[in-house]
C-alpha positions, 0 to 999 in steps of 0.5 A: 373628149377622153371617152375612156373615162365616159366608158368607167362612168358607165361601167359603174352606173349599170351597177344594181343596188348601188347609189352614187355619193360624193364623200370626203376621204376619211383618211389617206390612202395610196392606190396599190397599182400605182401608188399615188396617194389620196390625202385625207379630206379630198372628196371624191365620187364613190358608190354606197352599197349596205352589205350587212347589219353588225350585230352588236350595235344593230348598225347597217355597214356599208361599202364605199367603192371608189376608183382611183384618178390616175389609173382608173382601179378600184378600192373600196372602204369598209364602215367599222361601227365597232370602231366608229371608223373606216377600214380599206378593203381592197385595192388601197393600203392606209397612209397615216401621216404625209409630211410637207417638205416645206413648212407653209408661211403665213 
């Protein structure tokens, strides 16, 4: 049994104010630490905190904190309600496109 990821899981449920969702990634993205990619549409566990209420369209935004499947590091994702879309925040950097090196047959 891998206590390591027993000892993350804690660490994130004695977090205040914040509830546990399971969310589809809305784009791809590539942890900063160790660079392996997160493709759009993979669906991972993160933590949904509201941080504020936008102004112009009186929405509430919030942050998703997610931690990366290989080392174990934080990012986060930020709603944009200007945009309709999601901006990284911290700890990942946005990857628009991976290309498959082979074409997929039918």
């Amino acid at each position: 049994m891998d206590t390591k990821h027993i000892d993350t899981m804690q660490k994130y449920t004695t977090k205040k104010s914040a509830k546990r969702v399971r969310m589809t990634m809305p784009f791809g993205l590539k942890c900063n630490k160790c660079d392996r990619h997160t493709d759009k549409g993979e669906k991972l566990y993160c933590f949904k905190r509201a941080i504020g209420i936008d102004s112009t369209f009186e929405v509430v935004i919030y942050r998703f904190e997610f931690w990366c499947q290989c080392c174990r590091s934080d990012f986060s994702i930020v709603s944009d309600p200007g945009r309709y879309d999601y901006v990284p925040e911290s700890g990942a950097t946005f990857v628009a496109k991976r290309f498959h090196r082979f074409p997929y047959r039918l």
